[in-house]
C-alpha positions in Angstrom: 56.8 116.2 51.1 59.8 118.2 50.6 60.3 121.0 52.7 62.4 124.2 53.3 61.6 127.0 55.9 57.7 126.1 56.1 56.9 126.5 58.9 53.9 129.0 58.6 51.9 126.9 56.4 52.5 123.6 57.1 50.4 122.6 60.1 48.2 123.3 57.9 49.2 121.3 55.2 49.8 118.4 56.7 46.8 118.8 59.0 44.8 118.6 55.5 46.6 114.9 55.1 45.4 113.7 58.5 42.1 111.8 57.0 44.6 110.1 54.9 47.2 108.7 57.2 43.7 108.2 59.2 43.0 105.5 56.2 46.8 103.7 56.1 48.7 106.0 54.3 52.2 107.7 55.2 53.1 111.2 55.4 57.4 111.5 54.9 58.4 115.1 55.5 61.9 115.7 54.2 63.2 118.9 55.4 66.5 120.5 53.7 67.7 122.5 55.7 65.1 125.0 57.3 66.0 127.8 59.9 62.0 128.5 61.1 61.2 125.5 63.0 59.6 123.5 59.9 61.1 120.7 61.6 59.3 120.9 64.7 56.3 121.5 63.4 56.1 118.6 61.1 56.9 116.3 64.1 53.5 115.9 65.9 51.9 115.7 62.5 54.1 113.2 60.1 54.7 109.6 60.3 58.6 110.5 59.7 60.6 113.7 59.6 63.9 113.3 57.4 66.8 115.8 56.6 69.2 115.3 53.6 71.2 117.7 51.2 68.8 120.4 50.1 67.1 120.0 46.5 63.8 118.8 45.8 65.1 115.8 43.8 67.7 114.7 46.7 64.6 115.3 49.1 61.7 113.4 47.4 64.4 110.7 47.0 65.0 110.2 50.3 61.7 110.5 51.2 60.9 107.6 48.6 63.4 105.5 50.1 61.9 105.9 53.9 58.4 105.2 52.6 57.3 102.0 53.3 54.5 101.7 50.7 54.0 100.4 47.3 52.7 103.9 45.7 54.5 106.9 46.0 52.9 110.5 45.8 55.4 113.6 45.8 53.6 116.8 47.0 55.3 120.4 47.7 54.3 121.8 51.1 52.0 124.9 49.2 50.0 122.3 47.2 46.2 120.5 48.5 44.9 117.1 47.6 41.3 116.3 47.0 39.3 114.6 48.8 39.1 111.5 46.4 42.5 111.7 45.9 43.5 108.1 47.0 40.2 106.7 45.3 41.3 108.5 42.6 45.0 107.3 42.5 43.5 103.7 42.9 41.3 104.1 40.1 44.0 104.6 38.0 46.8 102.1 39.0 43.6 99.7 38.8 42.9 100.5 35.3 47.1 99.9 34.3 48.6 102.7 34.8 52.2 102.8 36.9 52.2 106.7 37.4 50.3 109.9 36.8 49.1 113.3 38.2 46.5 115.4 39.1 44.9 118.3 37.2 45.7 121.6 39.4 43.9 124.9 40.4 46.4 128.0 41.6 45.0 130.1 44.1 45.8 134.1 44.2 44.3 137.1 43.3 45.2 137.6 40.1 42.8 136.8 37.4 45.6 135.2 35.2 46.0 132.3 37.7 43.3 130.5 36.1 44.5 130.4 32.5 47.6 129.9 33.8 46.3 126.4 35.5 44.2 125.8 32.1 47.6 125.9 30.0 49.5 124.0 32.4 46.8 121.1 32.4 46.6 121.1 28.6 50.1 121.1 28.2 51.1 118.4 30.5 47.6 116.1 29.0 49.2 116.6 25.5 52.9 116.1 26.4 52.3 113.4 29.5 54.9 115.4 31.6 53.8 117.2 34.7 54.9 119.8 37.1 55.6 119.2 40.3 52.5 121.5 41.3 50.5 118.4 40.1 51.2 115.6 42.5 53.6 113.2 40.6 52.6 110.1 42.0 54.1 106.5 40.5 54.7 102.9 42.0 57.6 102.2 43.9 58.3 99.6 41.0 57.6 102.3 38.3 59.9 105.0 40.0 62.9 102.7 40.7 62.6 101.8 36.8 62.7 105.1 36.2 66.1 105.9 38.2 63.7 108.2 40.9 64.8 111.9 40.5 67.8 112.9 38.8 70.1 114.4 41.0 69.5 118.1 39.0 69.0 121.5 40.2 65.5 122.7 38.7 63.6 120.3 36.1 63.2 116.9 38.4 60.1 116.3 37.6 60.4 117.2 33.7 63.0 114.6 34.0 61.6 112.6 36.0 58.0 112.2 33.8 60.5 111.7 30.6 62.0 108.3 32.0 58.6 107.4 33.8 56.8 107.9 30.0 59.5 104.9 28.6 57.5 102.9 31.1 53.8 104.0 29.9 51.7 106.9 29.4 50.9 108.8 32.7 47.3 108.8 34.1 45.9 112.4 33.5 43.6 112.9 36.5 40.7 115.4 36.3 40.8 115.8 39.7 42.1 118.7 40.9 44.6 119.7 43.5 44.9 123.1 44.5 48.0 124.9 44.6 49.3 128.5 45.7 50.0 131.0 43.1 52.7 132.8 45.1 55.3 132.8 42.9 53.8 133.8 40.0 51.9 137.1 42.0 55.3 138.1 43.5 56.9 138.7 40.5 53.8 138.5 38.1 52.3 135.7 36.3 53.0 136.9 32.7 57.1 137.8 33.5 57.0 134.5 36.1 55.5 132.1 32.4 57.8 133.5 30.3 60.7 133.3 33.0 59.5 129.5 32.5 58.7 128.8 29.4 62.4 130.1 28.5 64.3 127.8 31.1 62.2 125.2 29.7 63.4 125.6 26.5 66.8 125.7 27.3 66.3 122.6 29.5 65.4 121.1 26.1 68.0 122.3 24.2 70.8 121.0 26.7 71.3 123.6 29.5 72.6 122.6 32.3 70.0 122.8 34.6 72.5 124.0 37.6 72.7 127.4 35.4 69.1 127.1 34.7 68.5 127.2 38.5 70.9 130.3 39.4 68.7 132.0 37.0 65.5 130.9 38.3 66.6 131.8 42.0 67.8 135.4 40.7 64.1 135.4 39.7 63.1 134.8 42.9 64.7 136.7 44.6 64.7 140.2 42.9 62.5 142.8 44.0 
């Protein structure tokens, strides 16, 4: 789990992964940098708690190479697992598959949020790349074949799904996690998509993704 000034949500977060480190598994907080005590608070309630550079791709990289286990699962601190998810996630490395993601729910007021989740499930079922929002999970061996995350500003995990789908095609699970919708109600959803669907487009076309970046945090940050 990458993190960066979490502190208000994340007991929570991780108190939601406690039946799972319950069951075997490991919880890896990497923090990048926080000022608001994210650190402390992940310590009572993590198996580990790492710093490194700041970035999500330098974080969930160092995370990966902490972990101790044979299946990795990258999830942002504002994002919930289901229940099933490890049955689920064993289900599908039993049936072949080396990686994969969840289908995702985004919770908010507006009534856009929904569709919004119904495009981005669709999308990344036709295209087999996924959003970060949806719980990239992969085997260790699948991840290291893939070169982990690319050390990029913004599009990891676009990149990272394009070199994992060299290696076979991702397991699409049905299962949902559930993830917040604050940044598309802080600026709006329709502006926030087509901030998106524009910086993906460039991604594709060859922009360098530091630029890409400046403009998303410009994004973020107006008012």
């Amino acid at each position: 789990m990458p993190v960066l000034d979490e502190a208000a949500g994340l007991a929570a977060a991780l108190g939601d992964l406690a039946p799972l480190r319950a069951a075997g598994a490991q919880v890896v907080v990497v923090d990048g940098g926080s000022r608001d005590g994210t650190v402390a608070v992940a310590g009572s309630l993590a198996d580990r708690v790492l710093t490194s550079p700041r970035g999500r791709a330098a974080q969930m990289n160092a995370g990966a190479r902490a972990a101790t286990g044979d299946t990795l699962l990258f999830l942002h601190a504002d994002t919930r697992l289901p229940a099933n998810a490890r049955e689920a996630i064993d289900r599908a490395l039993t049936a072949g598959h080396a990686w994969g993601r969840f289908d995702v729910t985004i919770e908010g007021a507006s009534r856009w949020l929904p569709v919004v989740a119904a495009f981005m499930n669709a999308r990344s079922r036709l295209t087999g790349i996924a959003t970060g929002d949806q719980a990239i999970f992969a085997t260790r061996e699948a991840f290291e074949a893939a070169g982990a995350y690319p050390p990029i500003a913004l599009m990891e995990d676009i990149a990272l799904c394009r070199a994992l789908k060299r290696l076979g095609p991702p397991a699409c699970l049905r299962e949902r996690v559930a993830t917040s919708g604050r940044r598309w109600e802080r600026h709006g959803p329709v502006r926030t998509i087509l901030l998106m669907w524009r910086l993906r487009l460039a991604y594709f076309l060859g922009a360098d993704p530091a630029r890409l970046a400046e403009r998303y945090g410009a994004h973020r940050t107006a008012r």
